[in-house]
C-alpha positions as CSV (number, residue, x, y, z in Angstrom):
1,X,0.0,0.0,0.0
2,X,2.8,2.2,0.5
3,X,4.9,1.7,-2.7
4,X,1.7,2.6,-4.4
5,X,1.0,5.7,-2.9
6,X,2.6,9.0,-4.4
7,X,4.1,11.9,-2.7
8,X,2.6,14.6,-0.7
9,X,3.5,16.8,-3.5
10,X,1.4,14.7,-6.0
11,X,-1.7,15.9,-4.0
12,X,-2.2,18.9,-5.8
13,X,-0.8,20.9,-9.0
14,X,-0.4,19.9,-12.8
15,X,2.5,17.9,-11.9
16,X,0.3,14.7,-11.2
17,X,-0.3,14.1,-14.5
18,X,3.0,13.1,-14.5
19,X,3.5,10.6,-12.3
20,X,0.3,8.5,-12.8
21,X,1.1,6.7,-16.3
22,X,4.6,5.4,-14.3
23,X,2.0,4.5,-11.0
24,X,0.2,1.9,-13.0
25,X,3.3,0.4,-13.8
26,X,4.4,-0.6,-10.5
27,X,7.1,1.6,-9.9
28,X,8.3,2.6,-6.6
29,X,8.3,5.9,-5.7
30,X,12.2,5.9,-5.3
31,X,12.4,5.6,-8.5
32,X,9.7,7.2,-9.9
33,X,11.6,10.3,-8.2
34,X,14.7,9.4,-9.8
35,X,12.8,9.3,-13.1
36,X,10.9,12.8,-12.9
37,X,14.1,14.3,-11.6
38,X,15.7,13.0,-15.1
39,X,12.4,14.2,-17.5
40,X,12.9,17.4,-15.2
41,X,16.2,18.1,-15.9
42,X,16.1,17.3,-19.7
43,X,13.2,19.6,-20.0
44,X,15.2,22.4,-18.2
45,X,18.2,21.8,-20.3
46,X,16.4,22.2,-23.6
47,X,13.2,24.3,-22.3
48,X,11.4,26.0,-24.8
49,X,11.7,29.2,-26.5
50,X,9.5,31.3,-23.8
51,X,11.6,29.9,-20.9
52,X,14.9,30.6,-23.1
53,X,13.7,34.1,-23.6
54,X,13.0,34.5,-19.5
55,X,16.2,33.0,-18.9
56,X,18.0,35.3,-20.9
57,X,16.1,38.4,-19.6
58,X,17.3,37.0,-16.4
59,X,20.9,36.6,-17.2
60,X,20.8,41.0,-18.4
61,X,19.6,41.8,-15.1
62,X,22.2,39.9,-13.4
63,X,24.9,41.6,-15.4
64,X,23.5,44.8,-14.8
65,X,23.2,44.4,-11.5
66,X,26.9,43.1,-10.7
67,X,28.9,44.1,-13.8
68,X,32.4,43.6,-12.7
69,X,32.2,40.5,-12.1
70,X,30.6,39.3,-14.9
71,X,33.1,41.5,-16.9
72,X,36.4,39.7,-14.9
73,X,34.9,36.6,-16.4
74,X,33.9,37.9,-19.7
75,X,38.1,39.2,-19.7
76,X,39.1,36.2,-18.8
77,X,37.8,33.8,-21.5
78,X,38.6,36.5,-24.0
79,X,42.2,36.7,-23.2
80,X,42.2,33.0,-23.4
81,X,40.7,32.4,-26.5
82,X,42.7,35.4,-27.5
83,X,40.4,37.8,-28.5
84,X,41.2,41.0,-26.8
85,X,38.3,42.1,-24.2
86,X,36.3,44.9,-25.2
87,X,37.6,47.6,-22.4
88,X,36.2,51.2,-23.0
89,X,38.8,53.7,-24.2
90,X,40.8,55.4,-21.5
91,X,41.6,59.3,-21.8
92,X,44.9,59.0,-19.5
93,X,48.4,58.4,-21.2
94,X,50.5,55.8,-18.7
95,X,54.2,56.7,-19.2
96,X,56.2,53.9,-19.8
97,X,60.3,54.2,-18.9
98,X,62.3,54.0,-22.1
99,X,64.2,50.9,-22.9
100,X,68.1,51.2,-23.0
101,X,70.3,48.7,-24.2
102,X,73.9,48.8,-23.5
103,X,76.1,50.1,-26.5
104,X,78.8,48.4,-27.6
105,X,81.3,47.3,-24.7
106,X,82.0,48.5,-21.1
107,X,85.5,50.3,-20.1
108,X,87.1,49.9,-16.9
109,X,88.3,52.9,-15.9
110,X,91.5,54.0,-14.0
111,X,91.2,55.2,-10.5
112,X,92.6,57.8,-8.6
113,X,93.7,57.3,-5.0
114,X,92.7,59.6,-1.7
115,X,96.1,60.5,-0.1
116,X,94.6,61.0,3.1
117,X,92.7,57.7,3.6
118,X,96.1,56.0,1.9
119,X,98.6,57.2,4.6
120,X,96.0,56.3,7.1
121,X,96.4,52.7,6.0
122,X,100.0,52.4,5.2
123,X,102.9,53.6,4.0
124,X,102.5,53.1,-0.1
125,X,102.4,56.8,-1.6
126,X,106.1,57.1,-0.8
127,X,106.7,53.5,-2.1
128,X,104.8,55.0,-5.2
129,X,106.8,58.1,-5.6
130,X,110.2,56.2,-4.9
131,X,109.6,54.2,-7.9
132,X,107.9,56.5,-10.1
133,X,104.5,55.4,-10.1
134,X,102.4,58.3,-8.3
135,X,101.3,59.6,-11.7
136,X,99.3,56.7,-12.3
137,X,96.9,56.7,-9.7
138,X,97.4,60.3,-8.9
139,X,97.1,62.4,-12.1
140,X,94.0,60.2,-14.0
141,X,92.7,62.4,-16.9
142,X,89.2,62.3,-18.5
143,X,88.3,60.0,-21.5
144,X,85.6,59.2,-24.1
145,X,83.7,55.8,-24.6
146,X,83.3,56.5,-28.6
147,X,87.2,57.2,-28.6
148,X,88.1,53.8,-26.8
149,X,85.8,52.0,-28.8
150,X,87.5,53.3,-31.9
151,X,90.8,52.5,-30.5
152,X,90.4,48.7,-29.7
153,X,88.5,48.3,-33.4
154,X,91.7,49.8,-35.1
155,X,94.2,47.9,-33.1
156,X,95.7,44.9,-34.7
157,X,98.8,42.6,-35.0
158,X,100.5,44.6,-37.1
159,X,101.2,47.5,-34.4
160,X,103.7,44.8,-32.9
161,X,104.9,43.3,-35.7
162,X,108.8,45.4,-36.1
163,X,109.1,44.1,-40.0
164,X,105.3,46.2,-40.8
165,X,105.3,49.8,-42.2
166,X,102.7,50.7,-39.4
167,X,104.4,49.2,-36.2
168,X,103.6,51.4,-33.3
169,X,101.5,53.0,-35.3
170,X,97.2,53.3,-35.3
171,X,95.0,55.2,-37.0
172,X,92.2,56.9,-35.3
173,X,89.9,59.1,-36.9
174,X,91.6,60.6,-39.8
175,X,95.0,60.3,-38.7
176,X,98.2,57.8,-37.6
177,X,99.1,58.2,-34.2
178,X,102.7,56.9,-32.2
179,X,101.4,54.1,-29.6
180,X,103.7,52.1,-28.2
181,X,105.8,51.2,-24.5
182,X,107.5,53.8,-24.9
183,X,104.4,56.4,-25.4
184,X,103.1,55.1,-22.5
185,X,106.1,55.3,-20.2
186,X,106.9,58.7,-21.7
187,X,103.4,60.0,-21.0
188,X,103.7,58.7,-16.9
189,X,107.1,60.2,-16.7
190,X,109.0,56.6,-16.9
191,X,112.3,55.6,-18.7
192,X,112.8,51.9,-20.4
193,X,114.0,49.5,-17.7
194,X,115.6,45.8,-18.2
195,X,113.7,43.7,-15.6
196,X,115.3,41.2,-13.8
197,X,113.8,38.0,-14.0
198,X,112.3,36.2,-11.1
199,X,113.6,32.8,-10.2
200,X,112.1,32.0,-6.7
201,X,108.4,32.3,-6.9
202,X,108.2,30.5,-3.3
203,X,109.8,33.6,-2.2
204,X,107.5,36.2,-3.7
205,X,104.7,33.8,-2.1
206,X,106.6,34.4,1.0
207,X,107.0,37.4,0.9
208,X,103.1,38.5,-0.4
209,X,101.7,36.7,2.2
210,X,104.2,37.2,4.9
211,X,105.1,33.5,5.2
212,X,101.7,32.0,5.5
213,X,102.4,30.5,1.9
214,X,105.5,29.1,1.9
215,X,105.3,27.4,-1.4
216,X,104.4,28.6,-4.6
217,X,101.0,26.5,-6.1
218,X,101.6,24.0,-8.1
219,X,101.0,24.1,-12.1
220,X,97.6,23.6,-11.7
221,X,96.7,26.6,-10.0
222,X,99.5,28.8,-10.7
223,X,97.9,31.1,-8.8
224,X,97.6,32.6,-5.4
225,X,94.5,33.9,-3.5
226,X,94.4,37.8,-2.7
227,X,92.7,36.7,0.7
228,X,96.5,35.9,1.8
229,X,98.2,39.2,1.3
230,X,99.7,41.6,3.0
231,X,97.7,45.0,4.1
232,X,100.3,46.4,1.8
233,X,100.0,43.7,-1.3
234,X,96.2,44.4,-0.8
235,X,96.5,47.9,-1.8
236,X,98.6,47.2,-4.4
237,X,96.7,44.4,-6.1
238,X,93.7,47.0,-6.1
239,X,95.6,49.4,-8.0
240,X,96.8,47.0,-10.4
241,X,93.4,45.6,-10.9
242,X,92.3,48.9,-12.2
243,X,95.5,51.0,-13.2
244,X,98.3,48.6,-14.3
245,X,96.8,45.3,-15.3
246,X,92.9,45.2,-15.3
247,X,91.4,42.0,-14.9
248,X,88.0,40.6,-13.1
249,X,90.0,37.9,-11.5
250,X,89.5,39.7,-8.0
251,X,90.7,36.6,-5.5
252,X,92.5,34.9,-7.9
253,X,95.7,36.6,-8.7
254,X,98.0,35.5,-11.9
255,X,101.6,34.6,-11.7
256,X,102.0,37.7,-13.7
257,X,100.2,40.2,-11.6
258,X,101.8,38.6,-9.0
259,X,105.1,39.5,-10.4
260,X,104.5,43.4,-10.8
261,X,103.1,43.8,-7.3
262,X,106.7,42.0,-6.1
263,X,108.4,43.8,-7.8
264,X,106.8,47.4,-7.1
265,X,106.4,46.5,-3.9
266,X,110.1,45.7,-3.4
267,X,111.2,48.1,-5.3
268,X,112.8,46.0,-8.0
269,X,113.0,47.8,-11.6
270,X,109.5,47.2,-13.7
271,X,108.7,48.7,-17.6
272,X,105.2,49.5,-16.5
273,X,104.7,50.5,-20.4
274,X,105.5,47.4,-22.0
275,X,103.8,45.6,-19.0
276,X,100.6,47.5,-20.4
277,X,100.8,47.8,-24.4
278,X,101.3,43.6,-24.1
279,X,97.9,44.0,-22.2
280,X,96.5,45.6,-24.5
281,X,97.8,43.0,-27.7
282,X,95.7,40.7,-25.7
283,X,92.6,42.3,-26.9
284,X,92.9,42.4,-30.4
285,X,91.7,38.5,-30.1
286,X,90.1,38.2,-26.5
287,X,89.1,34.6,-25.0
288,X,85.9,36.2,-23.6
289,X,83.4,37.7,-25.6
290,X,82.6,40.5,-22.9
291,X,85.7,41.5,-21.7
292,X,86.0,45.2,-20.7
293,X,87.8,47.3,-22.3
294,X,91.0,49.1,-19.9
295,X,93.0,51.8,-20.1
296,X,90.3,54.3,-21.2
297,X,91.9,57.5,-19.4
298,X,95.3,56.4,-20.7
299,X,94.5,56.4,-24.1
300,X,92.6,59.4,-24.1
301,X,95.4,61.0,-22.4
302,X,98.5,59.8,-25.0
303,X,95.8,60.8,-28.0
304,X,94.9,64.2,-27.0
305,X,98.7,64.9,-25.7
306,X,99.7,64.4,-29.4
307,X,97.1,67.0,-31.4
């Protein structure tokens, strides 16, 4: 008696007309609920034109009455399908930074020393002057980016090569100009110097690091770390990373800038200028791609010096 009796909700309405073609069949009301739910849905799924048009109607007031959400949405699918949402057009200009790309290489430029802050630290402006090389951190001109770019594309092998008709010799904007060690030691007040080779490297290591490294590194490294200096061999490994021989090895120091500080700092004789123009030779074909380019205020300086 019970599976044949309908719902409450059967009692009364239009909706009992459809339930009793599925009550003579013997259905229970489980699933005859299950069933209606189905014809239900389909019927709201596909509804008919004057439920499609109410529907709609529904859906304008709904976007009128919380449009920015419905427009996030609407921006959303747009952009992925990527159409481009349909924004209204703005009166205000947004100012955008202007994009700058680096030109051509950078320079490493020399650098001048503070006296005051220097004697504070240790004696090496009068090791400087006794040797002769107070001028180079001391007396550091001006100089021009376009003119050291000009300089490095002009140089080549032939500047070195004694048997060429333009050895020592580049040309830079119009005219041939003298370049050579001895330009360069003339133009920091030097004179050509024989060095004196150096045989006992486990000496200079000694001597740099004050006898914490009593060896010199094997082949392998060939090399000595700037974290084992001196106060003094400090000093003058920054000046010869930026002055004398440039190089953006800053812990790592070469057998051969290891050589000029021992010899500047024990006062042995060093040709600063040949030290530098084979720096320069190194250049014309450099390992890296973005090496800087040095000796930007010394150039400039020998050029102008000779108009």
């Amino acid at each position: 008696m019970a599976e044949t009796q309908a719902p409450q909700r059967l009692k009364s309405g239009k909706s009992t007309s459809l339930w009793l073609p599925l009550l003579h069949l013997g259905l229970r009301p489980a699933i005859l609920c299950h069933r209606v739910l189905q014809i239900v849905h389909l019927s709201g799924k596909h509804g008919s034109p004057r439920e499609k048009g109410f529907q709609k109607r529904r859906e304008d007031q709904f976007a009128e009455s919380d449009p920015p959400v419905r427009q996030v949405f609407k921006n959303l699918r747009s952009s992925i399908k990527g159409k481009a949402p349909a924004v209204a057009p703005s009166t205000k200009v947004k100012k955008m930074k202007p994009i700058t790309k680096p030109r051509g290489r950078s320079v490493t430029p020399d650098r001048s020393v503070d006296e005051n802050l220097l004697n504070s630290v240790c004696d090496v402006l009068p090791l400087l002057r006794e040797v002769g090389l107070l001028k180079t951190v001391k007396s550091v001109c001006d100089y021009s980016k376009l003119l050291t770019y000009e300089f490095y594309c002009n140089l080549n092998e032939e500047i070195d090569d004694l048997t060429s008709k333009w050895c020592m010799r580049i040309f830079i904007r119009g005219d041939w100009y003298v370049f050579g060690p001895d330009v360069i030691n003339e133009y920091y007040g030097l004179k050509p110097v024989d060095e004196d080779e150096i045989i006992e490297w486990d000496l200079v290591a000694k001597t740099l690091t004050e006898g914490v490294v009593t060896e010199w590194p094997s082949i392998d490294t060939n090399a000595l770390s700037s974290s084992e200096f001196t106060s003094k061999f400090v000093i003058l490994h920054r000046i010869a990373l930026h002055n004398w021989l440039p190089s953006a090895h800053f812990h790592t120091v070469s057998k051969t800038l290891v050589g000029l500080i021992f010899r500047v700092g024990t006062k042995m004789t060093v040709d600063l200028g040949k030290r530098i123009f084979s720096h320069m030779l190194t250049l014309i074909h450099p390992r890296e791609q973005k090496v800087k380019l040095p000796y930007p205020n010394l150039i400039c300086g020998v050029l102008t010096s000779k108009v």
